[in-house]
Residue frames as qw, qx, qy, qz and C-alpha x, y, z in Angstrom:
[[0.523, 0.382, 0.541, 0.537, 9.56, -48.29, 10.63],
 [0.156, -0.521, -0.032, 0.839, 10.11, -44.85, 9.24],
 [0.429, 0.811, 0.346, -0.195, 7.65, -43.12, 7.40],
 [0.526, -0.199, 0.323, 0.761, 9.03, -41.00, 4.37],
 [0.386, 0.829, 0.238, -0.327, 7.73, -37.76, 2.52],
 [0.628, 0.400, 0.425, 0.514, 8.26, -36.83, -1.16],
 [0.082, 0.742, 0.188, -0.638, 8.68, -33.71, -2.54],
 [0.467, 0.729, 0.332, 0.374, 7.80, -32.23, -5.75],
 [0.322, -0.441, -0.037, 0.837, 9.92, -29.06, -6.11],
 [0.068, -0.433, -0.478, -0.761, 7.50, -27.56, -8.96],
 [0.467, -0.654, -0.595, 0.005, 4.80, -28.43, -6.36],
 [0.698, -0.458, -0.344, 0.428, 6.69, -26.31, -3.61],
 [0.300, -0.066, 0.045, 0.951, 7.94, -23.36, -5.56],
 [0.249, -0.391, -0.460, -0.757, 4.24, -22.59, -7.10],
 [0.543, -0.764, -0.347, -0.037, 3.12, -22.43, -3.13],
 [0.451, -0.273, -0.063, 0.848, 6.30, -20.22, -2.31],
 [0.174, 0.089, 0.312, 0.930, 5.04, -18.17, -4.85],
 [0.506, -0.623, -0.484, -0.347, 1.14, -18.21, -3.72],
 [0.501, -0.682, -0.258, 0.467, 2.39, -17.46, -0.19],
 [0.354, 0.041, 0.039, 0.934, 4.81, -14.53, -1.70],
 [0.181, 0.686, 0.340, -0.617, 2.53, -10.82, -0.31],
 [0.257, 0.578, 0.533, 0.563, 0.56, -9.58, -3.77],
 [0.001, -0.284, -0.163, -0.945, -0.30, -6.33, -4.64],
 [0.137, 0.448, 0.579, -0.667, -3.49, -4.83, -2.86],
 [0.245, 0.620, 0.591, 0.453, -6.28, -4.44, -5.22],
 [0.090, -0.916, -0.390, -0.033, -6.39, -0.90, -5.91],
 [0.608, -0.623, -0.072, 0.487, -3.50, 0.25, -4.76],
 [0.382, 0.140, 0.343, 0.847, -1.89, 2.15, -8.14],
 [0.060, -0.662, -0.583, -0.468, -5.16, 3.83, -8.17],
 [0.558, -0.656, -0.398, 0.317, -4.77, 4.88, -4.81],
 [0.583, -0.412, 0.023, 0.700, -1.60, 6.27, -5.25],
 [0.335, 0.436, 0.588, 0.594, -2.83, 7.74, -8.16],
 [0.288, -0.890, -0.325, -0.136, -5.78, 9.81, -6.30],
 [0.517, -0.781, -0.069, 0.343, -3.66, 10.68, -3.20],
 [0.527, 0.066, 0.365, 0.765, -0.80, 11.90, -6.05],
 [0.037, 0.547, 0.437, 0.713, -3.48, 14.00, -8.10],
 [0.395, -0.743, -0.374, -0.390, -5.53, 15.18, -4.72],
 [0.796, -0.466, -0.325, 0.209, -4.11, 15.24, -1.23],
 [0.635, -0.496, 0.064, 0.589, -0.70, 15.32, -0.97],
 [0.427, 0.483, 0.287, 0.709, -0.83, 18.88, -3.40],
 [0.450, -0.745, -0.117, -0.479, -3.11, 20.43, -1.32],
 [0.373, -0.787, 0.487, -0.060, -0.70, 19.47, 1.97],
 [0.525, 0.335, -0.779, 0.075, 2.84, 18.05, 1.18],
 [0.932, -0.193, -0.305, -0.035, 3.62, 14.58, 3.02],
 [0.797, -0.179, -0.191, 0.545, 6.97, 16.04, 4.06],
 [0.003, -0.949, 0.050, -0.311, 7.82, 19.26, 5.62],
 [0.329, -0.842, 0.397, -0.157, 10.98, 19.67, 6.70],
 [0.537, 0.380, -0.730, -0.186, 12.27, 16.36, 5.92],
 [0.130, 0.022, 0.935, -0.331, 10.07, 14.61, 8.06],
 [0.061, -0.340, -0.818, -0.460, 7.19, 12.76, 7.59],
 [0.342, -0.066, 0.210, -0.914, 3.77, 14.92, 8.52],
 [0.047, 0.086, 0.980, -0.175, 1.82, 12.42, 9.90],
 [0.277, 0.549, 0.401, -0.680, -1.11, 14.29, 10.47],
 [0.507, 0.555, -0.326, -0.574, -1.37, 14.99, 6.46],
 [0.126, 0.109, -0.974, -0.154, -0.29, 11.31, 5.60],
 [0.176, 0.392, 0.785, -0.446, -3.51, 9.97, 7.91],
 [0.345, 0.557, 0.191, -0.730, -5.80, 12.95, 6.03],
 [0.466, 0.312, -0.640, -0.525, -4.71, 11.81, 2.37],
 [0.043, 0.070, 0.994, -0.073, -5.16, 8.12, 3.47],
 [0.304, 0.370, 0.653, -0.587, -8.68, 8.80, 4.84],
 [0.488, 0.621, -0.140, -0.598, -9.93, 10.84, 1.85],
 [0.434, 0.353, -0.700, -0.444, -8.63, 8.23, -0.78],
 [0.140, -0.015, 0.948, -0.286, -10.20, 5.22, 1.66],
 [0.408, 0.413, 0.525, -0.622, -13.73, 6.73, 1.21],
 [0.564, 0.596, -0.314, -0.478, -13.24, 7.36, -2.83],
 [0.143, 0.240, -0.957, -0.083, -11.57, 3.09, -2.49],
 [0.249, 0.126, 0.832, -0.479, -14.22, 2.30, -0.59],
 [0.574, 0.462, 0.265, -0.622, -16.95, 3.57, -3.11],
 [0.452, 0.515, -0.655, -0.320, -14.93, 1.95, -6.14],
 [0.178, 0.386, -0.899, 0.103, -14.65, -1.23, -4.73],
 [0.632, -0.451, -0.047, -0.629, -17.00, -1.56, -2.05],
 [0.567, 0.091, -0.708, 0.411, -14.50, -2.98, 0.30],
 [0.479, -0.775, -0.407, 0.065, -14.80, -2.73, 3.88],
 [0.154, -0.965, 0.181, -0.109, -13.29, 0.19, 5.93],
 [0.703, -0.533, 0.384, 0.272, -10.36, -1.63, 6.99],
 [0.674, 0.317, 0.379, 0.549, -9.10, -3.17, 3.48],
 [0.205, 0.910, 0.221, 0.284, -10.07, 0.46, 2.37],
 [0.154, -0.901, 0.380, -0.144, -7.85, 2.49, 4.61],
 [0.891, -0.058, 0.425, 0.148, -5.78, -0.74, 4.84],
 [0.707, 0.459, 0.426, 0.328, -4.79, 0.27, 1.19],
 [0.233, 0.867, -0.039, 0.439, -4.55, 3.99, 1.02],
 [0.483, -0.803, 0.331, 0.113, -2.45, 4.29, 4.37],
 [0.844, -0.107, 0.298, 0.434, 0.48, 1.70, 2.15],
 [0.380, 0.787, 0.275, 0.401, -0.36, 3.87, -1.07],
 [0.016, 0.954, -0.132, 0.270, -0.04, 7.49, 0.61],
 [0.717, -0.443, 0.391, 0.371, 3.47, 5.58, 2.99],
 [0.735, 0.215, 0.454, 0.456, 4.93, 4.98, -0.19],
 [0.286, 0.787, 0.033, 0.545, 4.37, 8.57, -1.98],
 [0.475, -0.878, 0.041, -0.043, 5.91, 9.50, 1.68],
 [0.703, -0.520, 0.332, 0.354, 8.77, 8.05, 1.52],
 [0.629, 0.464, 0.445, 0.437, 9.34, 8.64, -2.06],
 [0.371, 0.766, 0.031, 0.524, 8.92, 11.90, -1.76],
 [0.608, -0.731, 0.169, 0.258, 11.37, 11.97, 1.25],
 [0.699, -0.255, 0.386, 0.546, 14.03, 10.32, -0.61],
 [0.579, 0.293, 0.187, 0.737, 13.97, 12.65, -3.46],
 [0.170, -0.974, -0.059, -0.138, 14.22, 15.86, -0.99],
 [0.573, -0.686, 0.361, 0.266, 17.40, 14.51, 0.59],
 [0.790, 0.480, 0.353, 0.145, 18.19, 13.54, -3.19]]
């Protein structure tokens, strides 16, 4: 005899949508800092490539100022500002080649 499952499809989309990746707490804020501090003081892109070395430095610096706001752990913390300061990287890639 063969079993059978139901499905609810309300049930099923509102756990698609609980599985779908959320924002990182913090993260506008990040970008905010590493916008207003960092990446002024050295650009993210020199030459139209990314400058790793200056990506890694903003990250770090806005991890320690997440890290005191929040009072996440180091990982989540730099976890956050490394997506944040990616993101103003690639942003301000695409509007160099723009």
């Amino acid at each position: 005899m063969a079993s059978t499952r139901s499905l609810h499809w309300a049930t099923a989309m509102k756990a698609i949508q609980a599985d779908r990746a959320k924002r990182p707490a913090g993260l506008l804020a990040a970008q905010g800092f590493i916008a207003a501090t960092s990446a002024k003081r050295r650009p993210l892109v020199v030459g139209g490539a990314y400058d790793k070395a200056a990506i890694m430095s903003a990250a770090i610096t806005a991890a320690k100022v997440h890290q005191g706001r929040t009072g996440s752990t180091w990982g989540e913390a730099l976890s956050v500002t490394l997506k944040a300061t990616w993101a103003l990287a690639k942003a301000a890639r695409a509007a160099r080649t723009h």
